[in-house]
C-alpha positions in Angstrom: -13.6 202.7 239.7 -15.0 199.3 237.7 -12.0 196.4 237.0 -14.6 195.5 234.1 -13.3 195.5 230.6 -15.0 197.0 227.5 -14.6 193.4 226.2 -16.2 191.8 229.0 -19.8 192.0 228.0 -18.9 191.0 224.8 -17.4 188.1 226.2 -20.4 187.5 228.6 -23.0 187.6 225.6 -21.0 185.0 223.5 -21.2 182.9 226.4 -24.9 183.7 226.8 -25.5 182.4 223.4 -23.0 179.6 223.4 -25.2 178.3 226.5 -28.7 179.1 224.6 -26.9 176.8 221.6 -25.7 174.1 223.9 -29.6 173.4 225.2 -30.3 169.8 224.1 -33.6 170.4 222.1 -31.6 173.5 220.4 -28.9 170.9 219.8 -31.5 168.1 218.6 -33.1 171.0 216.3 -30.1 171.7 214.6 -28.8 168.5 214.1 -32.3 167.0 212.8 -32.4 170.4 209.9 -28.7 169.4 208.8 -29.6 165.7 208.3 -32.8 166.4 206.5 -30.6 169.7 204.4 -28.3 166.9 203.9 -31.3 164.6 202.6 -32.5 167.1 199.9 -29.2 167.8 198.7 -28.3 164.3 198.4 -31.7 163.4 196.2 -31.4 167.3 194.2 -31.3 165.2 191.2 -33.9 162.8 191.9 -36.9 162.4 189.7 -40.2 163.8 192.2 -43.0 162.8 189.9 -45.9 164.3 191.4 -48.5 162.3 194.3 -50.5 159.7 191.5 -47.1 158.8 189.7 -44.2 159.6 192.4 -41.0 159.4 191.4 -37.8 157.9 193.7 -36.9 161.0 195.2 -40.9 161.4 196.5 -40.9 160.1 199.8 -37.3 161.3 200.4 -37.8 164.9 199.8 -41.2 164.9 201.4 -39.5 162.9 204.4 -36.9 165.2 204.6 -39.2 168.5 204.5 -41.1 167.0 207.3 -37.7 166.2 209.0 -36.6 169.6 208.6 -40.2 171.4 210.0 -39.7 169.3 213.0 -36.3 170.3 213.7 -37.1 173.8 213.4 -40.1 173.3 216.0 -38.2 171.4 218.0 -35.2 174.4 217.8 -37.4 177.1 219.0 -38.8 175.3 221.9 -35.3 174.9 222.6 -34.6 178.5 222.3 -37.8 179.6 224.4 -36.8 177.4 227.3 -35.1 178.3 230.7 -31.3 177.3 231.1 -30.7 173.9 233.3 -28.2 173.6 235.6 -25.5 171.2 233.9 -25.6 167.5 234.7 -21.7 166.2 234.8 -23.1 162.9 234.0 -25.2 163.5 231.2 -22.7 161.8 229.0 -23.3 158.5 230.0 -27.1 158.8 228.8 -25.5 158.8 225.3 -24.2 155.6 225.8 -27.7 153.7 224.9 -28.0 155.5 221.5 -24.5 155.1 220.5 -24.9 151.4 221.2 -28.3 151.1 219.3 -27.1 153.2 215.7 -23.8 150.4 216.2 -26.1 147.7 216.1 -27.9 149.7 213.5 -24.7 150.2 211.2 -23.8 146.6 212.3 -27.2 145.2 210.8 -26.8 147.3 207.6 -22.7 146.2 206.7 -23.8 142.5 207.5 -27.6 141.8 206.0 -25.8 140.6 202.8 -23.0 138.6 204.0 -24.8 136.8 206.9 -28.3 136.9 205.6 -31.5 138.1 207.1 -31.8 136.0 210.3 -28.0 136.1 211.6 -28.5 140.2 210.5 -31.7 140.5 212.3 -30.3 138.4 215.7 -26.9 140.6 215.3 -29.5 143.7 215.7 -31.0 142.4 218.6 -28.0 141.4 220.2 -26.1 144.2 220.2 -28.8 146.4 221.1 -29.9 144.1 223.7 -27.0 145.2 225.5 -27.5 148.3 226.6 -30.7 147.0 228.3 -30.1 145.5 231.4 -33.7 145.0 232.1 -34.3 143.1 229.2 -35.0 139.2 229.6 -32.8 136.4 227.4 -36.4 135.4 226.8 -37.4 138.8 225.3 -34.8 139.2 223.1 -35.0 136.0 221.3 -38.7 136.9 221.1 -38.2 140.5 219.5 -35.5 138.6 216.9 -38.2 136.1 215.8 -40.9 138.4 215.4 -38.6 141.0 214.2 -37.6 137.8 211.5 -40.8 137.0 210.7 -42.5 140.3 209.6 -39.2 141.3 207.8 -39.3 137.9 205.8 -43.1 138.6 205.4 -43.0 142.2 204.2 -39.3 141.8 202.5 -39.2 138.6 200.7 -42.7 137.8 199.9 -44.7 140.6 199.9 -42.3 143.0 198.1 -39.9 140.2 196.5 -36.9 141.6 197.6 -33.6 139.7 196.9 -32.3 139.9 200.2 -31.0 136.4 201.3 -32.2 134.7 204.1 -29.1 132.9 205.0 -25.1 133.5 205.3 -23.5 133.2 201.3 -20.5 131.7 202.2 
């Protein structure tokens, strides 16, 4: 006589497939075909134009198509691999990434208050952080060049409005 439960391999299976969906390029996948689902809906009402005369939503759709083929490759590669044994710290990896999208966000809710340069050494700075092996030296490098080409391709090749320094 079996203790099992009828319910058991129910129970087993969802756990089977709660692990295959918990794989990190299945994860990864996923979340790259909701951002790019998220990018057509967004620009649904955008003018496309066509490849001679493109229209603003263009490169968005077209960037968000290719966003969404690579999640679904990427998905399915996570689906054909072999389970890995869990890594309790795996959470600190994330660390690096949440760090780099703040300095990200930080550059993007400061560029018009603080200017290009403070912006563009706020970037660096923050994301500098979460790089221990990085040299004071390389950082200060990275921010100059990184100021140089923006100023370069920003303000005088494409004659953006986008001020250099803080409007106080």
């Amino acid at each position: 006589m079996t203790t099992e439960s009828p319910n058991s391999t129910t129970a087993d299976a969802r756990h089977g497939a709660l692990r295959v969906l918990a794989r990190k390029n299945v994860l990864a996948g996923l979340m790259f075909v909701a951002i790019a689902a998220l990018g057509l809906y967004v620009s649904r009402n955008y003018p496309i134009g066509t490849a001679l005369r493109m229209g603003t939503g263009y490169v968005p759709r077209l960037l968000c198509w290719i966003l969404m083929g690579l999640g679904i490759a990427i998905a399915v590669q996570g689906l054909r691999d072999k389970d890995e044994p869990a890594d309790p710290g795996a959470w600190k990896r994330l660390i690096p990434v949440a760090v780099v999208t703040l300095s990200l966000v930080a550059f993007a809710l400061s560029i018009e208050q603080l200017g290009l340069v403070l912006a563009i050494v706020l970037l660096i700075g923050i994301g500098a952080i979460v790089a221990p092996s990085i040299k004071l030296w390389e950082a200060v490098a990275a921010a100059v060049g990184l100021i140089i080409l923006s100023w370069l391709i920003f303000i005088l090749g494409l004659a953006l409005t986008i001020p250099v320094w803080p409007v106080w």
